[in-house]
C-alpha positions as CSV (number, residue, x, y, z in Angstrom):
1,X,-141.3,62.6,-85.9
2,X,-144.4,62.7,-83.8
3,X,-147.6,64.5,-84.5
4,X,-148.6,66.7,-81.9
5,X,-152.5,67.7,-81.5
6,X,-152.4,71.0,-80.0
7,X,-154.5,74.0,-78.8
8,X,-153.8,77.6,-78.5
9,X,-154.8,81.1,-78.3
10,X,-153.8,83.6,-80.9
11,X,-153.5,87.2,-80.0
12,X,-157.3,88.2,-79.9
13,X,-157.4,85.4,-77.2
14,X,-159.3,83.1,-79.8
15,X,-158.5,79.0,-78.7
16,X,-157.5,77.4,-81.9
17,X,-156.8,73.8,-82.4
18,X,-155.0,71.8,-85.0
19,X,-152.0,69.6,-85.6
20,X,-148.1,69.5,-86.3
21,X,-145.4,67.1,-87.0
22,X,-142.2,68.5,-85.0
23,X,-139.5,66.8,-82.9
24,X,-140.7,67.6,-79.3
25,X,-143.3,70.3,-77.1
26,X,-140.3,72.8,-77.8
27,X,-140.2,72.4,-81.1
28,X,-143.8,72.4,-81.6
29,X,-144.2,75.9,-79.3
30,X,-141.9,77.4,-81.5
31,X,-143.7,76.7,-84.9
32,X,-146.3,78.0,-83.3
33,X,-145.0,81.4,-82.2
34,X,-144.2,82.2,-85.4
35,X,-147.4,82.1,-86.7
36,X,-148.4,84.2,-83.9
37,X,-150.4,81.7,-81.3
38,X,-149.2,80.8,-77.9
39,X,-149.3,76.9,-76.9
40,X,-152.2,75.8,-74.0
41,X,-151.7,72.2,-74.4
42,X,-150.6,69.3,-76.9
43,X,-150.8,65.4,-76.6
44,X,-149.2,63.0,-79.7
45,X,-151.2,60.9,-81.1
46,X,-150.2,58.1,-79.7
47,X,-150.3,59.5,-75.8
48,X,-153.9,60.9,-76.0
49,X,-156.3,60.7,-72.4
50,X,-156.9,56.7,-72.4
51,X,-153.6,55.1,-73.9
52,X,-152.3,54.6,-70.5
53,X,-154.9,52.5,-69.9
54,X,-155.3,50.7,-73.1
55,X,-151.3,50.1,-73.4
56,X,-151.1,47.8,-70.7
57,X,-153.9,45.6,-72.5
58,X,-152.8,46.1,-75.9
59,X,-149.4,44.6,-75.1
60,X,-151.0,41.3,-73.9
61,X,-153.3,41.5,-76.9
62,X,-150.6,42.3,-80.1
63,X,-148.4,39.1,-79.4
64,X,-151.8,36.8,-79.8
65,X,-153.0,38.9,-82.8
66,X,-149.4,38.8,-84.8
67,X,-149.8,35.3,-84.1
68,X,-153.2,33.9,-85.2
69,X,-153.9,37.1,-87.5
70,X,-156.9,38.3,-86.2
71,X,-157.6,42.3,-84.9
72,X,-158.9,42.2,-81.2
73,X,-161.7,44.4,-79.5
74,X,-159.3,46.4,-77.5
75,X,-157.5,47.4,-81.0
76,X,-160.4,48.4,-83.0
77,X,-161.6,50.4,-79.4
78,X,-158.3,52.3,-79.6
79,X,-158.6,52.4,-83.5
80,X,-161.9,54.1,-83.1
81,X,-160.9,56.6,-80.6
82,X,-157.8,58.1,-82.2
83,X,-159.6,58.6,-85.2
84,X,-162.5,60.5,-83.3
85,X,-159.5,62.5,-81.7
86,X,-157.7,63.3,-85.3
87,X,-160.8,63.5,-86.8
88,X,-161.7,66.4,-84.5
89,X,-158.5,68.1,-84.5
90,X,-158.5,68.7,-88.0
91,X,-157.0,66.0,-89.5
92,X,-158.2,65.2,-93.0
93,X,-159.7,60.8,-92.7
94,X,-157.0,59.7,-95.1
95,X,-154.6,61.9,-93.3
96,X,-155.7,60.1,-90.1
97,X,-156.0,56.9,-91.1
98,X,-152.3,56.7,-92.8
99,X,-150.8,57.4,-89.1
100,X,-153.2,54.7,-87.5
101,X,-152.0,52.5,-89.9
102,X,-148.3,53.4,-88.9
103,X,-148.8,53.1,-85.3
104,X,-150.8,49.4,-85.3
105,X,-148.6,46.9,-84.1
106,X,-150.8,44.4,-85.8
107,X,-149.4,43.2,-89.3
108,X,-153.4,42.8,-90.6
109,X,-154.5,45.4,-88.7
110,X,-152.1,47.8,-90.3
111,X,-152.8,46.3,-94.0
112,X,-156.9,46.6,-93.3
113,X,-156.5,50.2,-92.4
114,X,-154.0,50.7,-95.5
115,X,-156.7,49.2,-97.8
116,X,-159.5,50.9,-96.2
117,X,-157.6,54.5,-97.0
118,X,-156.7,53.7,-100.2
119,X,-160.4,52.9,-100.8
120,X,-161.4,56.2,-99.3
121,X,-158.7,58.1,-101.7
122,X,-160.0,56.4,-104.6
123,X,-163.7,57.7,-103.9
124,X,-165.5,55.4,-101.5
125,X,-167.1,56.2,-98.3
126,X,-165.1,55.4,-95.2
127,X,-168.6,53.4,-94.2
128,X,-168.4,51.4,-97.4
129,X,-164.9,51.3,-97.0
130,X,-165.1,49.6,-93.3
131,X,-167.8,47.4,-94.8
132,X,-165.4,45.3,-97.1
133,X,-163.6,44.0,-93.8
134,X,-167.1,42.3,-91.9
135,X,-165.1,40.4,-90.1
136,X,-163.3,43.1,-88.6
137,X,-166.1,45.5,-88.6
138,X,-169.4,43.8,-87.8
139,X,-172.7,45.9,-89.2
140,X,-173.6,48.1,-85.8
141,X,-169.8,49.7,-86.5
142,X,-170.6,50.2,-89.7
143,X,-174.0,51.3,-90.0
144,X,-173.2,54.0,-87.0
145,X,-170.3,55.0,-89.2
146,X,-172.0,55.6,-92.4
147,X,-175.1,57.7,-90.2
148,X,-172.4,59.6,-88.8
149,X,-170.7,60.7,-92.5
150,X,-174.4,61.4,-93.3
151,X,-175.1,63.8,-90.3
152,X,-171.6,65.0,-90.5
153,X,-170.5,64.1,-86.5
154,X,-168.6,61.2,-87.7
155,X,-166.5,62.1,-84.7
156,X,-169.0,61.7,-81.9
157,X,-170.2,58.5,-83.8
158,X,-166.6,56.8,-83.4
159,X,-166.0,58.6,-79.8
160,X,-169.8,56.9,-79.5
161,X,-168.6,53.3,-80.7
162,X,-165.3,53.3,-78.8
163,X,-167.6,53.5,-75.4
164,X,-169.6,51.1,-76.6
165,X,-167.2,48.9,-77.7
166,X,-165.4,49.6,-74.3
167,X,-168.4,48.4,-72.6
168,X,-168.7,44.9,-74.4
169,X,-164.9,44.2,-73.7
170,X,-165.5,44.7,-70.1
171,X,-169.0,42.6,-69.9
172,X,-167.2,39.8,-72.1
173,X,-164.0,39.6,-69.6
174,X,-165.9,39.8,-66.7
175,X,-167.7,36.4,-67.8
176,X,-164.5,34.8,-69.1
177,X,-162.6,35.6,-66.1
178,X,-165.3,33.9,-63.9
179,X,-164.8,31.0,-66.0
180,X,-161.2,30.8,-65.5
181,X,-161.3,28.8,-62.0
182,X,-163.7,26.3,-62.3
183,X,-162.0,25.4,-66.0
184,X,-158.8,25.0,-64.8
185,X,-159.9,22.8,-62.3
186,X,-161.5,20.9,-64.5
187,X,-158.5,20.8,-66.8
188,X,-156.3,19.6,-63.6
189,X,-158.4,17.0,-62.4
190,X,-159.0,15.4,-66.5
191,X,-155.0,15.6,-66.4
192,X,-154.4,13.8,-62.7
193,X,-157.3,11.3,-63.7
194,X,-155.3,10.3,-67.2
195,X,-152.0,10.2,-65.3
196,X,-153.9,7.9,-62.9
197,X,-154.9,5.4,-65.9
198,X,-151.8,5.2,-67.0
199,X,-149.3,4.8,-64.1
200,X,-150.9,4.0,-60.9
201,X,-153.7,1.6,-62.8
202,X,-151.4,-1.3,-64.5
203,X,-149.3,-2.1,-61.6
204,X,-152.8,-2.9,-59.1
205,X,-153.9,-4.4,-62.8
206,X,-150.9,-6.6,-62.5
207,X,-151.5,-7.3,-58.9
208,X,-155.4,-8.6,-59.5
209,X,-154.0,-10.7,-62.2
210,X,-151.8,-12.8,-60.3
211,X,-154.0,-13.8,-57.5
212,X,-156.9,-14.4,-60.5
213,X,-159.8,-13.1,-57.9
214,X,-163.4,-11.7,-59.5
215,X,-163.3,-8.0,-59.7
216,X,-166.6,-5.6,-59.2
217,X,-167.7,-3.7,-62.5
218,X,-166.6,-0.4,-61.6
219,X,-163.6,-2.0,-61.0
220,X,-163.3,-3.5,-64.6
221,X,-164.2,-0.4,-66.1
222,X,-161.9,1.3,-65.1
223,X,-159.0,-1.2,-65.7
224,X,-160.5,-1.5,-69.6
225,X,-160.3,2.2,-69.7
226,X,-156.4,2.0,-68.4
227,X,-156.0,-0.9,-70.9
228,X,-156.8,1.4,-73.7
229,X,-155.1,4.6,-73.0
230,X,-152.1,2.2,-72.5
231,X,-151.9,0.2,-75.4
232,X,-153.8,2.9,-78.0
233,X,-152.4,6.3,-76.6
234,X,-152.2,7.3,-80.1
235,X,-156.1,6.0,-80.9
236,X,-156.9,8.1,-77.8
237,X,-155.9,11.4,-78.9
238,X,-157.2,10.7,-82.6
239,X,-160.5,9.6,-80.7
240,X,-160.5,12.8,-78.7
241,X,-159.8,15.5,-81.7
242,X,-161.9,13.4,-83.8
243,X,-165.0,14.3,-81.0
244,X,-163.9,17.6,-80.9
245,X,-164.5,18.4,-84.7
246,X,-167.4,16.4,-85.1
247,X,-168.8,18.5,-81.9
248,X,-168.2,21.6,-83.5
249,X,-169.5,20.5,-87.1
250,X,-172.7,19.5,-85.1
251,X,-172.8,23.0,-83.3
252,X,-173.1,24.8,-86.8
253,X,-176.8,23.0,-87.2
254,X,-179.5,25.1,-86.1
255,X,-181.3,22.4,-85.1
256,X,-178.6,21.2,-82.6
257,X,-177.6,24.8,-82.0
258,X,-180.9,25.7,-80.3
259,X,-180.8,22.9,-78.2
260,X,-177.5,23.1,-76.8
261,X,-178.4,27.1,-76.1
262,X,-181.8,26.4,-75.2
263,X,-180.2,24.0,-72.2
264,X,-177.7,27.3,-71.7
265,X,-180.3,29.2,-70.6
266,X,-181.6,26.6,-67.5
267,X,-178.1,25.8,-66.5
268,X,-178.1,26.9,-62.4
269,X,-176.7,30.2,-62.2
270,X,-175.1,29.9,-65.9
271,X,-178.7,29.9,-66.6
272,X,-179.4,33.8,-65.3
273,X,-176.1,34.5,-66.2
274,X,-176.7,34.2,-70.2
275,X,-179.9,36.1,-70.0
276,X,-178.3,39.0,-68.1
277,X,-175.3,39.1,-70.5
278,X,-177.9,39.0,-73.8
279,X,-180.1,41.7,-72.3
280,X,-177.3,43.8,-71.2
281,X,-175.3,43.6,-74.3
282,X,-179.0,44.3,-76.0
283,X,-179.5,47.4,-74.4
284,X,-176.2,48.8,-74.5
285,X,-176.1,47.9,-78.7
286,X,-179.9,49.1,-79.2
287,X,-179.1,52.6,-77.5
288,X,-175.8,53.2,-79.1
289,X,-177.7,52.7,-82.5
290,X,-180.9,54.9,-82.1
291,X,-178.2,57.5,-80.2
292,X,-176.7,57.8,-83.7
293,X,-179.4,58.3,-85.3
294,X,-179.8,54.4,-87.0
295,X,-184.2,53.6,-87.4
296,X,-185.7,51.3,-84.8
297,X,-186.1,48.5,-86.6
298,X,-182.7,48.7,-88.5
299,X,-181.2,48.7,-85.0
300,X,-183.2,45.4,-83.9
301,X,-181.6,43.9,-87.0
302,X,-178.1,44.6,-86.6
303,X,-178.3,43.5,-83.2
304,X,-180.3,40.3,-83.2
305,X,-177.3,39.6,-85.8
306,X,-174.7,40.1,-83.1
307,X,-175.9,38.3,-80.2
308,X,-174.2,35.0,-79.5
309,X,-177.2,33.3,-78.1
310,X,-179.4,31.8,-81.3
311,X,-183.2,31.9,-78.9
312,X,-182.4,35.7,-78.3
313,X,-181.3,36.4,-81.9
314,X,-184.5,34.9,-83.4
315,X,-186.5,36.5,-80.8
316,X,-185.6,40.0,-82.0
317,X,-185.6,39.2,-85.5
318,X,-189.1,38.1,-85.4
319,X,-189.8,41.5,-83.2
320,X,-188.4,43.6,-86.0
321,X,-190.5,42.1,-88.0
322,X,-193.6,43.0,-85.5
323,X,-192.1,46.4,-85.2
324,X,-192.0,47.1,-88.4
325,X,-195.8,46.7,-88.5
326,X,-196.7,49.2,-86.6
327,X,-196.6,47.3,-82.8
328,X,-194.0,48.4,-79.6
329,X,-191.0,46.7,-79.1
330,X,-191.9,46.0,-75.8
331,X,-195.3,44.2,-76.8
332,X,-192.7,42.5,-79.2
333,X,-190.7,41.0,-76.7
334,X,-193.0,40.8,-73.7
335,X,-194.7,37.3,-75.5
336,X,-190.6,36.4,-74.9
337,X,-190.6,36.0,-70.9
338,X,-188.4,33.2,-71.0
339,X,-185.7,35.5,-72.3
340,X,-186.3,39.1,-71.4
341,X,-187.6,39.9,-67.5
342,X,-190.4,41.9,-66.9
343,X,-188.6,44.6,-66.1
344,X,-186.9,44.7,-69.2
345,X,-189.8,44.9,-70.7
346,X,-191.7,47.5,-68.9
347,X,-188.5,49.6,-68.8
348,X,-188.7,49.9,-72.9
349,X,-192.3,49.9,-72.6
350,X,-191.7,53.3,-70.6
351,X,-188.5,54.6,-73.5
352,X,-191.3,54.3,-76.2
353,X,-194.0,56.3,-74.3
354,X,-191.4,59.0,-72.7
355,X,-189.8,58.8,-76.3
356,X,-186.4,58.6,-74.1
357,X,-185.5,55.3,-75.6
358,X,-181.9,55.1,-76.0
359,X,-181.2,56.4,-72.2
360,X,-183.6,53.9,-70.8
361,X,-181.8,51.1,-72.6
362,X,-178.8,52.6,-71.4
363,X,-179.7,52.7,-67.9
364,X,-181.0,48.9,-68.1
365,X,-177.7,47.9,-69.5
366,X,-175.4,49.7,-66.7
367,X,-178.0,47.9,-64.5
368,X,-177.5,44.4,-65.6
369,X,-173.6,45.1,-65.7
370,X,-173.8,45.4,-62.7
371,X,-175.2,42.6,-61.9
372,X,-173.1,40.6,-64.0
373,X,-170.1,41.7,-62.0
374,X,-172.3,40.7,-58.6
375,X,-172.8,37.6,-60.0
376,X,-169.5,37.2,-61.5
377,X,-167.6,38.1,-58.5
378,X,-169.3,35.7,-55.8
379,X,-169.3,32.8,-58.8
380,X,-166.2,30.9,-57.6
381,X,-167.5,30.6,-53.8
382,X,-170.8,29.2,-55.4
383,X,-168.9,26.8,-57.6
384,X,-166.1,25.9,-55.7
385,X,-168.5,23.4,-53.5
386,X,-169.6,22.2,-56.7
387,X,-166.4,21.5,-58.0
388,X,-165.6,19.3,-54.8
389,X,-168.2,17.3,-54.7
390,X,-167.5,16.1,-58.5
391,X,-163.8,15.7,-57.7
392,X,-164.6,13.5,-54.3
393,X,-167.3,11.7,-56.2
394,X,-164.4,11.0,-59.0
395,X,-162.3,10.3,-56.4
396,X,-164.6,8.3,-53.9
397,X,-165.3,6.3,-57.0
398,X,-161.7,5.7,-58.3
399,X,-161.0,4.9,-54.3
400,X,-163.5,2.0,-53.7
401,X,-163.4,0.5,-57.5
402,X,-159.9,-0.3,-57.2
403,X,-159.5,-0.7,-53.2
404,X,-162.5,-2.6,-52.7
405,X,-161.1,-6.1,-54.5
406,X,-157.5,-5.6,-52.5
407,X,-159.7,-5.2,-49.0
408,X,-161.3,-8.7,-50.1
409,X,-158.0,-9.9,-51.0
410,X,-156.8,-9.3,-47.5
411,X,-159.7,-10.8,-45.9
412,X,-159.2,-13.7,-47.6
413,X,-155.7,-14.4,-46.4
């Protein structure tokens, strides 16, 4: 049966709130006359304000996480909210969590959230709890979590998190959906390029070795390169997945790490693009934590832990370090111009002196959202030139290398 959340008015015209498991509204109006109250509204669990929304996403999102066993943003978004909804109705945490767990559609989701209650049960705060699972939930969840059991609005905190956590979805899709285009194209012209080598290739090849003429470089190249996807098709994939792991066993050095995102951040237009995306998700993590109630420097921490780009992390480690001394944040970050725009800067310069931190690093974050989706919007009519002059180049060059030699041929008749 599904458990309704309801509120409604008693005879004094008091509004009371609270929750029922019954077969339908009927049923549930009924339960409730008896003890005297009159029904102004009920939602189950599962049909609360947002799921409408969220349904449509989570459907594309359950099939990928039953299949590679891992819990996506959207889930733990949704996760966060009906608990802040249960939470606030009246429902006791293990109560709450036991019909999350019901209602995942995620197998590991559904046995994190089992373990996590049982935990709780057994004595353990939900913050603790949530803490044996990092991988699931990363520290700013579960430090936000464990100030809002100490200041006892754990619901605001998880209503607080689910916004947030809204937020980052939406900045990292926007991103990833600008990407989409030009790496298809990519994808498509690698594929049509291979196909090339391998079919249209040997039969000129055949051609040029019958008449026995001199062929350009280019021209041998790219016949040698035929020769060997040919003859060693299996070499060539165990060549290509062999680069591909030694590329990301390379990636996990620091060393190389900072210089492949140090050349992220002067990429044309990729370039601004990774600065606004760090500063924005920044902001919008920095003011979610101080909103809760988490210290300055703590928060600086927990972030610089979370964001993706390693010049940006060690930036505002080495500020929390600064801060922790007694300077600003913004003094902190302003010797960092190469990552964080002067506005950024004066903007939390002006939070520390107003003391209205967390909604100036709010406001700077819906700002560069914004621009993100500016920038992410117009980003396939400022590739899409780019991305024909490297296919007509690939092209031109394929074109002359192996045309050239039969032009001469033909000349020479």
């Amino acid at each position: 049966m599904p458990t309704y959340i309801y509120t409604a008015k008693n005879k004094e015209g008091e509004t009371k709130t609270g929750h029922l498991e019954t077969t339908d509204q009927h049923g549930l109006a009924i339960l409730l006359r008896a003890q005297g109250l009159s029904l102004i509204s009920a939602e189950t669990v599962s049909e609360t304000n947002h799921d409408k929304e969220d349904k449509k996403i989570i459907n594309f999102f359950k099939n990928i996480a039953k299949k590679w066993g891992w819990v996506s943003l959207i889930e733990k978004m949704v996760f966060s909210r009906h608990l802040a909804v249960m939470i606030e109705a009246g429902l006791s945490l293990n109560k709450a969590l036991q019909i999350l767990a019901e209602q995942s559609k995620n197998p590991k989701f559904t046995k994190i959230i089992n373990k996590i209650e049982d935990s709780v049960r057994q004595g353990k705060s939900f913050s603790d709890s949530l803490a044996l699972y990092p991988k699931v939930f990363n520290n700013i969840y579960v430090n936000m979590v464990r100030v809002g059991e100490s200041g006892g609005n754990l619901n605001e905190i998880l209503k607080l998190l689910a916004e947030q956590m809204k937020k980052d979805h939406e900045l990292i899709s926007r991103v990833r959906g600008a990407m989409i285009y030009p790496s298809v194209i990519i994808v498509v012209m690698i594929g049509i390029g291979i196909l090339m080598m391998i079919m249209v290739v040997p039969k000129l090849t055949d051609i040029f070795t019958e008449i026995e003429m001199d062929l350009p470089l280019s021209t041998r190249v790219i016949i040698a390169i035929s020769n060997f996807l040919e003859y060693n098709y299996i070499w060539s994939i165990v060549i290509l997945i062999s680069l591909i792991i030694a590329f990301k066993l390379l990636y996990k050095i620091e060393s190389i790490k900072k210089v492949f995102h140090k050349g992220y951040l002067y990429l044309p237009i990729f370039g601004s693009l990774t600065k606004k995306v760090n500063s924005a998700r920044f902001s919008r993590m920095i003011s979610s934590l101080i909103e809760s109630g988490v210290p300055i420097v703590k928060s600086i921490q927990i972030v610089a832990g979370v964001l993706s780009n390693i010049h940006f992390k060690n930036a505002l480690f080495e500020s929390a370090q600064e801060v922790q001394k007694g300077k600003e944040l913004s003094t902190s970050l302003a010797k960092y111009d190469n990552l964080y725009t002067p506005m950024v800067i004066q903007m939390i310069d002006v939070g520390e002196k107003t003391g209205n931190l967390s909604e100036i690093l709010k406001t700077l974050a819906d700002f560069y959202e914004e621009e993100i989706d500016n920038t992410t919007k117009n980003l396939s009519s400022v590739i899409e030139p780019v991305i024909m002059v490297i296919i007509g180049g690939a092209v031109g060059f394929f074109a002359i290398s192996m045309i050239q030699p039969m032009y001469s041929m033909m000349s020479g008749i």
